[in-house]
N, C-alpha and C positions, 0 to 999 in steps of 0.2 A: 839796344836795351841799356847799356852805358850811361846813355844820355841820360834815360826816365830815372832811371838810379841814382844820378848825380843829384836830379834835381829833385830828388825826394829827400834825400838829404841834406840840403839847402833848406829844404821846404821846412823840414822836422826844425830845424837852427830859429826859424823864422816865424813859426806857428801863430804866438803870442801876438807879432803883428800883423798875421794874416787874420786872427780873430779879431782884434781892435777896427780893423779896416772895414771889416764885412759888419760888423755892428754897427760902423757908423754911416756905412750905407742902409741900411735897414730906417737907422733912424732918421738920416736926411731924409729919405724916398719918403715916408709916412709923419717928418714934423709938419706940426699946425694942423692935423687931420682929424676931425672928429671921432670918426672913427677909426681912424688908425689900421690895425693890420688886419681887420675886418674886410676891407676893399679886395685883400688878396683873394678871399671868398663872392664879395658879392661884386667884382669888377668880372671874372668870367660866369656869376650866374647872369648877368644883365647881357654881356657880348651873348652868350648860349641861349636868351631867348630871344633877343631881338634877328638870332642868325635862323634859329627855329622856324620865328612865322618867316621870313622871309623866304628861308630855302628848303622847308618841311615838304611843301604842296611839290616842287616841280622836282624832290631827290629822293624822297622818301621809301619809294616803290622799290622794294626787296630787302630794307633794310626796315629791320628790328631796333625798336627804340630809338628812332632818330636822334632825341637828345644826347642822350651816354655817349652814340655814336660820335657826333658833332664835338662836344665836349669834350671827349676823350683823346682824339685828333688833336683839336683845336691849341688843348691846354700845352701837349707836347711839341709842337710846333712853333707857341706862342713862345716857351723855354729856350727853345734854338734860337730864334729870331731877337729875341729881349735881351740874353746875355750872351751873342757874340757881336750885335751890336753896340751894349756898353765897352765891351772887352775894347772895340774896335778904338775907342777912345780914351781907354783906361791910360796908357803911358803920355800922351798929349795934355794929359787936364792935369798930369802930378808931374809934368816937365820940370816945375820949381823944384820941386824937393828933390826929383832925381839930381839936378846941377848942382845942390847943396850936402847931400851926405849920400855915401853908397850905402844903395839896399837893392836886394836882389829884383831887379827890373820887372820880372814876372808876374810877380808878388800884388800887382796892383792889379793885374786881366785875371789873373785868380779870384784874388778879392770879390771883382764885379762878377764873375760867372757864380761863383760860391755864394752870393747873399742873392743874385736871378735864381740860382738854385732853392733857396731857402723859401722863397717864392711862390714857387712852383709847389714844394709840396704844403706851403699852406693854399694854394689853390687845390689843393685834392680835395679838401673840404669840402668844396663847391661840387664837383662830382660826386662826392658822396652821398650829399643832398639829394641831386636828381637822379640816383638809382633807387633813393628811398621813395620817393615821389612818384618816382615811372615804374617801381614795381621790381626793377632787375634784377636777378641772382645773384645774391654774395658766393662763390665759392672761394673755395682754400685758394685760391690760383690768385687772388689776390692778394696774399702773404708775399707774392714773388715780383711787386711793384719795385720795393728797393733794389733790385736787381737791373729794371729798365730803368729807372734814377740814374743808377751809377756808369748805364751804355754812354745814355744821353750827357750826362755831366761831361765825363770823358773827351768823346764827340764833340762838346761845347768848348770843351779848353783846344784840345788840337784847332780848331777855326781861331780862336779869339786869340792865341799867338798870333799864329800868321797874319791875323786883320788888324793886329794891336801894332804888328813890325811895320806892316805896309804902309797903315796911314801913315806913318811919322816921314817914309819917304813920299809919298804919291798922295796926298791930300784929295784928290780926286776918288780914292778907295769906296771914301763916305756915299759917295753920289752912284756910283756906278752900285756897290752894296747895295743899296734901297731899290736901285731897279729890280735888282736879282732877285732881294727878298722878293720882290711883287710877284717874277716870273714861277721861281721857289714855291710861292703858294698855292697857286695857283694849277701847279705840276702835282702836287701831294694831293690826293683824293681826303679831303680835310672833311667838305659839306657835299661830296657825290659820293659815288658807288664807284670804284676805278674801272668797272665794268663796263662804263659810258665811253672809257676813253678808245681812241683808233688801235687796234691791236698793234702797232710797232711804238706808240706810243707808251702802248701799258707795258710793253715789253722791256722800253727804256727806264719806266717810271719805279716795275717791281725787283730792279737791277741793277740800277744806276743812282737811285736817289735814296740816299742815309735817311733820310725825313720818313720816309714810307714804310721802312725797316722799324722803326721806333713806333711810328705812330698805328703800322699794322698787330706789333708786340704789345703792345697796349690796350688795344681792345681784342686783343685775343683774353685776357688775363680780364678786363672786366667788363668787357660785354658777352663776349662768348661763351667765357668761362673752360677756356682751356688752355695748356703751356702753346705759343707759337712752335711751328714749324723748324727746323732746325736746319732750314736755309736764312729765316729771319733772324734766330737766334745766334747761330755761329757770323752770317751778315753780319746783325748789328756789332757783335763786340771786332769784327775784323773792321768795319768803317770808323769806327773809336779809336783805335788802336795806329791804324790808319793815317789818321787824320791828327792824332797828339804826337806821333812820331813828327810828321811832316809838319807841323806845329815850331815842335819846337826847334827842328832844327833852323827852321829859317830865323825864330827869334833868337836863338844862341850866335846865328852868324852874322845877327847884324847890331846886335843892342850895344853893340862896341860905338857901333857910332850913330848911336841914337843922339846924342849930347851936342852932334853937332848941327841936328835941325831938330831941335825943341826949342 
């Protein structure tokens, strides 16, 4: 706990240019766009219907409102995938500037996961849209969204350390990464019913994969309209916690010598 501690007070010293960084990612991501931050809203309602007709007919059978469903999944999943992926290249693309002045290494996988974050919940918007459309029930349990936010953020920084230290030694990270996303997706009952899957496999999937924890606590809260279960719940924040400990220790022990393969 030493560590998280240290580095939150690094972080407080730093803020200023952890805001400056995540703003200018915002704005690179959406310069020249017509519409602009609009895309955050209609880029997952366009993936959510095009996923609809495609996997409505042969997934649909026991699940209530497919779209929310799909959506709800989808946008969480999309969160993980999107910012520990930038994460994963965050200290290689600002290798100049780290060789030119010290600033805390970190600072730059935060940046990218914190403005993927910023993202994500203007993509809520887009689910919003099609619970008013598809009819869903708002209850209060949806007040408790910023709560899986901040699992998944968490969650996102523990990965995008480790992926941000790796690449810099093993450039190969990138390549092997994109499989996994594949394998990753594919594992997370995103557009099925996990019901489908071979029972030692479901047993792996509602156990062993942080994606499943997040993306089952999510549509408990707004499709189902109740608090998850408090194996997903107490789950999710131990795979967070988890994962940012083993995060950073690996980038604390190695950003010493980042400098000599950037």
């Amino acid at each position: 706990m030493n560590l998280i501690q240290s580095q939150f007070y690094t972080l407080f010293r730093y803020k200023d240019l952890l805001r400056e960084l995540v703003v200018r990612d915002l704005k690179l991501k959406y310069r020249r766009s017509f519409l602009g931050y609009l895309w955050s809203i209609l880029n997952p309602l366009l993936i959510m219907l095009v996923m609809t007709l495609v996997f409505s007919q042969m997934f649909r059978a026991g699940i209530d409102n497919y779209a929310v469903y799909l959506l709800a999944g989808q946008s969480v999943f999309d969160f993980i995938r999107n910012s520990t992926t930038m994460a994963m290249y965050s200290v290689l693309d600002n290798g100049p500037l780290i060789k030119k002045i010290y600033v805390p290494k970190y600072i730059f996988t935060l940046s990218k996961i914190t403005s993927t974050m910023m993202d994500f919940v203007f993509s809520l918007g887009a689910l919003l849209i099609v619970m008013v459309v598809t009819g869903a029930k708002f209850t209060p349990y949806l007040l408790a969204t910023p709560v899986l936010v901040l699992q998944v953020y968490i969650f996102a920084c523990g990965m995008g350390f480790f992926l941000s230290a790796a690449n810099v030694f093993f450039r190969d990270i990138q390549y092997i990464y994109g499989a996994f996303l594949v394998a990753w997706n594919y594992v997370t009952p995103l557009f099925y019913p996990i019901e489908l899957l071979p029972s030692w496999l479901r047993t792996l999937v509602e156990w062993f994969n942080p994606a499943y924890y997040y993306v089952q606590h999510f549509r408990d809260l707004v499709l189902y309209g109740c608090f998850p279960t408090m194996r997903i719940f107490v789950g999710g924040w131990i795979w967070a916690f988890v994962m940012l400990i083993f995060g950073l220790f690996v980038f604390k022990k190695t950003q010493d010598k980042f400098i000599l393969y950037l």
